[in-house]
C-alpha positions as CSV (number, residue, x, y, z in Angstrom):
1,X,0.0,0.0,0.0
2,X,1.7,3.2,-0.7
3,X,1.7,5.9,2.2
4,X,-0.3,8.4,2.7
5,X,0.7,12.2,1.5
6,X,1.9,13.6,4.3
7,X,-0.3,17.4,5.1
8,X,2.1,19.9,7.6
9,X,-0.1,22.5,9.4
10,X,2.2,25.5,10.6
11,X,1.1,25.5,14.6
12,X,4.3,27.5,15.9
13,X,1.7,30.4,16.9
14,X,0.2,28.1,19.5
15,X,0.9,29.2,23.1
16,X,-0.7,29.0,26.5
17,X,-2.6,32.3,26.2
18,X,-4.5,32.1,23.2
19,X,-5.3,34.7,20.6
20,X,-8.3,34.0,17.8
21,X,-5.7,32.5,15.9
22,X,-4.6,30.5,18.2
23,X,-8.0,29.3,18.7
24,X,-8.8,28.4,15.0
25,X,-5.7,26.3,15.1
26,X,-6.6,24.6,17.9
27,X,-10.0,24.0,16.8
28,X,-9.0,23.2,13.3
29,X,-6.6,20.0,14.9
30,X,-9.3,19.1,17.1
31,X,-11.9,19.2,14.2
32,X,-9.6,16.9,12.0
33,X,-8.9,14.6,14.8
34,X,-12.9,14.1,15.9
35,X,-12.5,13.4,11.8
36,X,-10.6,10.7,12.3
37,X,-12.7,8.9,14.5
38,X,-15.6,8.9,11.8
39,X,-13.0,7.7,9.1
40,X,-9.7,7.4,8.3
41,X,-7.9,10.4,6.7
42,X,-6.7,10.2,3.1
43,X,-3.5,11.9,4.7
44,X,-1.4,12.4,7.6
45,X,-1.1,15.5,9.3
46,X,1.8,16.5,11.0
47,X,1.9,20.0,13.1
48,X,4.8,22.3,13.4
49,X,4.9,23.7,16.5
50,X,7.8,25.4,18.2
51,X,10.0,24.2,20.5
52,X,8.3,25.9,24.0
53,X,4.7,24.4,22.5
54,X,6.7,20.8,21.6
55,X,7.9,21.0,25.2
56,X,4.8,21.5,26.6
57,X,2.6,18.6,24.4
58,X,6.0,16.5,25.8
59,X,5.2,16.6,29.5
60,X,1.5,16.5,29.1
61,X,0.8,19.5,29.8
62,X,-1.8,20.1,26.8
63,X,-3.2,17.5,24.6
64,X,-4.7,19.7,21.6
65,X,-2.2,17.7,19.4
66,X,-5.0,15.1,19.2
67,X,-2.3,12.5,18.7
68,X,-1.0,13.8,15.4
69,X,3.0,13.6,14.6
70,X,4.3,16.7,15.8
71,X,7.9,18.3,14.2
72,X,10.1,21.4,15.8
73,X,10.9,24.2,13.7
74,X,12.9,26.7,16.1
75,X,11.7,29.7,14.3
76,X,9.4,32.3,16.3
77,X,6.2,32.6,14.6
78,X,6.5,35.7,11.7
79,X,10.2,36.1,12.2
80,X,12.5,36.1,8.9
81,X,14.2,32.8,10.0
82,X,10.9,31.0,9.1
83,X,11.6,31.6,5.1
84,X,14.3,29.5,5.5
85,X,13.6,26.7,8.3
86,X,10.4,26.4,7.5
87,X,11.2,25.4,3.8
88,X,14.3,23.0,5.0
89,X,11.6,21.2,7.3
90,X,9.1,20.5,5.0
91,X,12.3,19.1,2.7
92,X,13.2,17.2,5.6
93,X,9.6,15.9,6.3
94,X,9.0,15.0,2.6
95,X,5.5,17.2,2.6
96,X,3.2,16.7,0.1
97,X,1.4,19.5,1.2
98,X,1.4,22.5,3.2
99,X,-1.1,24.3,5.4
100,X,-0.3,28.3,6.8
101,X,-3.6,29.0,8.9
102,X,-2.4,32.6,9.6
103,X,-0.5,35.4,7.9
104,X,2.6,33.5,7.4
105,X,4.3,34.0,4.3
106,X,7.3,32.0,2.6
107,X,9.1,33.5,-0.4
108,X,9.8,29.9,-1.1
109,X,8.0,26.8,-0.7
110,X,9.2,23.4,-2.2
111,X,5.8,22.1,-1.8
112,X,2.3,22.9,-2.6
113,X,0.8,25.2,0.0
114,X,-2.4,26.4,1.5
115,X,-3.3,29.6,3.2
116,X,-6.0,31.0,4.9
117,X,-5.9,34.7,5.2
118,X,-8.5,35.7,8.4
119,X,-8.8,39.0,7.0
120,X,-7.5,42.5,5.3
121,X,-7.3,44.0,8.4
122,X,-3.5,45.2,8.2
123,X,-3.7,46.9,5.2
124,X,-6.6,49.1,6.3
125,X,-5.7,49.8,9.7
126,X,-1.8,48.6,10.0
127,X,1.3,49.9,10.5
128,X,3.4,51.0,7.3
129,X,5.5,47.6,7.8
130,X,2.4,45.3,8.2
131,X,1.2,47.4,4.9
132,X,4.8,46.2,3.2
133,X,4.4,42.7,4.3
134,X,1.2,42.3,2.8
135,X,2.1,43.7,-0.2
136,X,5.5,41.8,-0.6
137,X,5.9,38.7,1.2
138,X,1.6,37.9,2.1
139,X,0.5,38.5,-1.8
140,X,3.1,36.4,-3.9
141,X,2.8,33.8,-1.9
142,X,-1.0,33.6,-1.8
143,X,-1.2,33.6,-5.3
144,X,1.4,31.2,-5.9
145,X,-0.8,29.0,-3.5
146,X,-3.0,25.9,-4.7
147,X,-6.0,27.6,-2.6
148,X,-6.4,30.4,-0.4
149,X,-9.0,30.4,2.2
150,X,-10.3,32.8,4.7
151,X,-13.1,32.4,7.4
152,X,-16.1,33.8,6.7
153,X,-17.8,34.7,2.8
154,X,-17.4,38.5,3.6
155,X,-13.9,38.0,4.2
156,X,-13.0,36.3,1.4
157,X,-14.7,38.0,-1.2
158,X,-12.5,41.0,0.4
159,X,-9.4,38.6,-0.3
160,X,-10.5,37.6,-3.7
161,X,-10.8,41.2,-4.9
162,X,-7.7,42.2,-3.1
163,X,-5.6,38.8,-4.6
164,X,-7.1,39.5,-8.1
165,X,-9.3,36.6,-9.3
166,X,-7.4,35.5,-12.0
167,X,-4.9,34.5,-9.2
168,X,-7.3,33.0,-6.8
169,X,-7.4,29.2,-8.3
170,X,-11.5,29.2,-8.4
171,X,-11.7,31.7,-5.8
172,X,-11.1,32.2,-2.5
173,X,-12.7,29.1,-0.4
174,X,-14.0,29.6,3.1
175,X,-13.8,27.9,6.1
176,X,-15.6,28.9,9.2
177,X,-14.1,29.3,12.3
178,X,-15.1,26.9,15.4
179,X,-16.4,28.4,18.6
180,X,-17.0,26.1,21.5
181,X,-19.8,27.4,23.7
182,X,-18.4,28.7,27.1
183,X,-20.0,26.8,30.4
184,X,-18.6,27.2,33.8
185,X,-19.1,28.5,37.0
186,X,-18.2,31.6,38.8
187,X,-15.9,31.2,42.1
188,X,-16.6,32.8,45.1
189,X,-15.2,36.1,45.5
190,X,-14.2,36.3,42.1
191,X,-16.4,39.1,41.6
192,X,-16.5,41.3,44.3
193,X,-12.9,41.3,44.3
194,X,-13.1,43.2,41.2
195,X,-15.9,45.2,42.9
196,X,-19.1,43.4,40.1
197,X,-21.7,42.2,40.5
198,X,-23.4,39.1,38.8
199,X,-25.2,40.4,35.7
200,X,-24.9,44.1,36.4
201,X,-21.8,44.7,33.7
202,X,-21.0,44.7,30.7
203,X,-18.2,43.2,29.0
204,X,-16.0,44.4,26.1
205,X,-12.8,42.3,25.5
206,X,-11.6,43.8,22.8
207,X,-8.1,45.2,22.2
208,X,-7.3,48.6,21.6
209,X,-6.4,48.9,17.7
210,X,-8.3,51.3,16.3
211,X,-11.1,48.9,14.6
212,X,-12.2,47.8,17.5
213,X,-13.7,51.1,18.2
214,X,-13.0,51.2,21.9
215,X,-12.5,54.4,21.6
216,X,-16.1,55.3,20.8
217,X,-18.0,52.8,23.1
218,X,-16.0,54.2,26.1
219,X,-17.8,57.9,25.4
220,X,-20.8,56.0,24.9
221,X,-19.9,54.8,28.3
222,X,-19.5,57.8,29.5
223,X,-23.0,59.2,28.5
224,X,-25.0,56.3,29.7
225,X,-23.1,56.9,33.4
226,X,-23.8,60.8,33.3
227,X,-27.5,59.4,32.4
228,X,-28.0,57.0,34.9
229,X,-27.0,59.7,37.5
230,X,-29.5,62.5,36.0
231,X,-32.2,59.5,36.1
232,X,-31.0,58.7,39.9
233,X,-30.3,55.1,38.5
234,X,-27.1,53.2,39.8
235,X,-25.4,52.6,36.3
236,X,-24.2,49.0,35.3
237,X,-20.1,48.8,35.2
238,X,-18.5,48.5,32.4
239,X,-15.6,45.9,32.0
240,X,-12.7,46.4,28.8
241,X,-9.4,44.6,28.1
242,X,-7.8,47.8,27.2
243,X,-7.4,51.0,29.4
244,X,-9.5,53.8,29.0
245,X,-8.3,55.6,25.5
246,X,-9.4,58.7,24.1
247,X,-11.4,60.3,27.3
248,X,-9.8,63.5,29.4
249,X,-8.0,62.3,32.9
250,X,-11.6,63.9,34.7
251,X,-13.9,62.0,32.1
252,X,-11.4,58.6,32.9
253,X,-12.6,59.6,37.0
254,X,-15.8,60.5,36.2
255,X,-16.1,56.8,34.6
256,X,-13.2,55.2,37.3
257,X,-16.0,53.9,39.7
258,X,-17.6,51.8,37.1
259,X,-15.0,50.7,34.6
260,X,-13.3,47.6,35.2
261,X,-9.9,47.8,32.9
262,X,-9.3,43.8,33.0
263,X,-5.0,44.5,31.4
264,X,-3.9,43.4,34.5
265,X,-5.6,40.3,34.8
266,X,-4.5,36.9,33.9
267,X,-6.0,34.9,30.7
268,X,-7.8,33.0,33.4
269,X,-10.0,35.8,34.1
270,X,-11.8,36.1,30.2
271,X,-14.1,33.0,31.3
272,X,-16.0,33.9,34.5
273,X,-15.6,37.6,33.6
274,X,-17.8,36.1,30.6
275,X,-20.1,33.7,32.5
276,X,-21.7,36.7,34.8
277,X,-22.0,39.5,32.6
278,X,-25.0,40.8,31.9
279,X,-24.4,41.9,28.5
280,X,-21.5,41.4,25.7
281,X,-20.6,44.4,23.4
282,X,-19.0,44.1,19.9
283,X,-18.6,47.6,18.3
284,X,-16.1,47.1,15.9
285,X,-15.7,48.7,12.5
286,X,-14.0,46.0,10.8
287,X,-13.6,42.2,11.1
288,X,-13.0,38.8,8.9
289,X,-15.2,37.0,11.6
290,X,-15.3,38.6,14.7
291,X,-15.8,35.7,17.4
292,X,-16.8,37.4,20.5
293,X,-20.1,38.1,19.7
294,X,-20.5,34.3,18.6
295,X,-19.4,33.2,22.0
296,X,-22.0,35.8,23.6
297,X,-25.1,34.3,20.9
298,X,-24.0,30.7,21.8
299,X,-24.1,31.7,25.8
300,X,-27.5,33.6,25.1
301,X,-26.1,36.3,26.6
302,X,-27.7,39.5,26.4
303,X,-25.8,41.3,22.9
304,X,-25.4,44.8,21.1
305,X,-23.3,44.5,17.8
306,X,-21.8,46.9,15.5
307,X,-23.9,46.2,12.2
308,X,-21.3,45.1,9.4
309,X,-21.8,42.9,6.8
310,X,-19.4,40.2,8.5
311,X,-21.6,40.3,11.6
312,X,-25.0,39.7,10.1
313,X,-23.1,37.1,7.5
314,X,-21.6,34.8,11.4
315,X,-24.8,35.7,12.8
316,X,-27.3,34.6,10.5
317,X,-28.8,32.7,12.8
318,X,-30.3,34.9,15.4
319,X,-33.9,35.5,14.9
320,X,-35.6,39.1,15.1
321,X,-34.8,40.6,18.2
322,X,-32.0,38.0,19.7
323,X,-29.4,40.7,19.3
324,X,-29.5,44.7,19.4
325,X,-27.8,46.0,16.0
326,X,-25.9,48.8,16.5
327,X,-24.8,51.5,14.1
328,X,-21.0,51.5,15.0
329,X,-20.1,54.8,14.2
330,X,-23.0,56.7,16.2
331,X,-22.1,56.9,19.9
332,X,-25.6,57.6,21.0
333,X,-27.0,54.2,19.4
334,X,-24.6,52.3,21.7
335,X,-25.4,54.2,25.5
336,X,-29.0,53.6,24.2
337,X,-28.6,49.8,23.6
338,X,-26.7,49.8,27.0
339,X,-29.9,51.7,29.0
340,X,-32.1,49.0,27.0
341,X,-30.1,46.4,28.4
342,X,-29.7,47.7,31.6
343,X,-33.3,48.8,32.4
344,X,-34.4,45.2,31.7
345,X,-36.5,46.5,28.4
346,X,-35.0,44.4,25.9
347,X,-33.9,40.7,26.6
348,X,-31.6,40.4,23.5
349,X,-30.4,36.9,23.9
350,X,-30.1,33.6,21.6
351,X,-33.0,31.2,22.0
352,X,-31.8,27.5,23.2
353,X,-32.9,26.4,19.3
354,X,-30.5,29.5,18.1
355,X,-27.8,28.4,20.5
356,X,-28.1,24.4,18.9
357,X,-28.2,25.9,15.3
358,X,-24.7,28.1,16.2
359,X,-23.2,25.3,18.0
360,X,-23.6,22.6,14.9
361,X,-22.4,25.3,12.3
362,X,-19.9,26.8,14.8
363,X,-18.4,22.9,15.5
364,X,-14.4,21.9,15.6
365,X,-16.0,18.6,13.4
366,X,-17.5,21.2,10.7
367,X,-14.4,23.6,10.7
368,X,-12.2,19.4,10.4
369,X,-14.8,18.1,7.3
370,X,-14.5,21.7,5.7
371,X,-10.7,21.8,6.0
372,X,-10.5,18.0,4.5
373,X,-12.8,19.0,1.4
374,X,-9.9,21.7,0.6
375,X,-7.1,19.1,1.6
376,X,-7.9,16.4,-0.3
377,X,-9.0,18.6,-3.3
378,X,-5.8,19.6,-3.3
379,X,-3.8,16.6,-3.2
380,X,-5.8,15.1,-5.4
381,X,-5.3,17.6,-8.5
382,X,-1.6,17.1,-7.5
383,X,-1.7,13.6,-8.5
């Protein structure tokens, strides 16, 4: 019997606090490895990982590896050394094929490659040398690829136009991301520590680039206190992942008493800071997916979302009245979603048949039998 092709998935980004691209890694392993159980692969993955990560699977520590062969390539995730040891590995592991699920680029690549590109997002709101990378390293290698993915239709029509189609192979594929729906309980102490109360905050843990539109949501913030204290209502508190940009230093102590700026906390913290909020807000301006808001549908947690085409594309789902759009740019329309939330008025959560339909199209098995449909269409035009 001849062997199988053997499939390398770049996993050197994988570390013990987890970004979303961390996360669709992780999920896309444990996808193809609940896969495996069904039926046997036409291939054999093996994941790159670094040597910290390698370390870590070693001593069983973590187990996302879901058994697969794992092989060490030293160099840090987007440094230049990967355009060389990257290349020299797959050489050395005889790939058939190659998998970058991030941003990763290689000049060279002795084998067939795939790459799923999460989004544009650099090019509108990066730095001049993110702007250069994506230009010269990101592009040619893209459309030198056998298919280019991204994670959500929005997205990759974005990539398609951006790649040029007559580069894009059939066009630009898509393959959701997986979201796990967050269960857990909330320790005692946890909250008043942080001076909260259950189901009287809201929760905003996004980072501060400029997309996000933190910016904008804190002055909403900001409105909805003064409000509250005109009304002679105590206001709900208001908990970031970022400090309190763009407000005065007496706005910032005007808010102080009721924002909750989580920098200092550990990764730990994201999921009971999740489980007891009493509402989730997404303002952003931009995203290729945007999984936050996702977590907070599959939670049925009370949600107000910027309303972008990628939003109501993930979102589909949600049925009249199971979130609060929000025009992102108008700072009034958010401090009026957060007094609807507030007040009680408007219950904006998923139903239990909403949270089912989110968690089957949302699954680490759909993200694994989408992933093999692009793998083995690959391998087998290669043949």
């Amino acid at each position: 019997m001849a062997p199988k092709p053997i499939l390398v998935i770049d996993a050197r980004m994988v570390k013990p606090v987890p970004d979303g691209m961390v996360l669709y890694v992780c999920g896309l392993v444990q996808g193809l490895g609940e896969l495996q159980i069904e039926r046997e692969l036409d291939y054999e993955p093996v994941l790159m990982v670094s040597p910290q990560e390698k370390g870590r699977l070693d001593r069983g520590e973590v187990k996302w590896n879901q058994g697969f062969r794992t092989e060490t390539v030293a160099a840090p995730f987007l440094n230049p050394r990967e355009w060389i040891e990257i290349p020299a590995a797959l050489k050395k592991i005889k790939a058939n094929l190659y998998h970058s699920p991030t941003f990763s680029s290689l000049p060279y690549c002795p084998c067939p490659a795939i790459i799923t590109i999460h989004d544009l997002n650099h090019l509108i709101y990066g730095s001049w040398d993110k702007k250069l990378y994506y230009r010269f390293v990101l592009k040619p290698f893209a459309r030198r690829a056998a298919q280019v993915l991204s994670v959500s239709e929005t997205a990759a029509r974005e990539v398609e136009a951006w790649l040029g189609k007559q580069n894009c192979h059939g066009g630009v594929g898509v393959a959701l991301n997986s979201v796990e729906p967050s269960r857990m309980d909330v320790e005692a102490g946890f909250l008043e520590a942080r001076n909260l109360k259950s189901g009287q905050y809201f929760l905003c843990m996004a980072n501060a680039k400029a997309h996000k539109n933190v910016a904008l949501l804190l002055r909403a913030f900001l409105r909805y206190v003064r409000n509250r204290k005109k009304a002679n209502r105590p206001p709900w508190s208001l908990v970031l992942s970022t400090d309190f940009q763009g407000l005065t230093p007496d706005e910032k102590g005007e808010i102080a008493p009721f924002a909750v700026a989580s920098e200092g906390m550990g990764p730990k913290d994201y999921q009971p800071l999740f489980a007891a909020a009493g509402g989730v807000l997404w303002p952003s301006l931009y995203e290729g997916f945007g999984r936050p808001p996702v977590e907070a549908a599959l939670a049925g947690k009370n949600l107000a979302v910027s309303d972008i085409p990628v939003h109501r594309e993930v979102l589909s789902d949600l049925k009249i009245g199971e979130a609060l759009w929000v025009e992102a740019t108008r700072e009034e329309a958010w401090t009026e979603a957060m007094d609807l939330i507030s007040n009680g008025m408007k219950s904006c959560g998923a139903s239990a048949e909403t949270q089912q339909a989110l968690a089957v199209r949302f699954s680490s098995l759909a993200l694994g039998k989408r992933m093999d449909h692009y793998y083995r269409y690959v391998l087998r035009g290669l043949n």
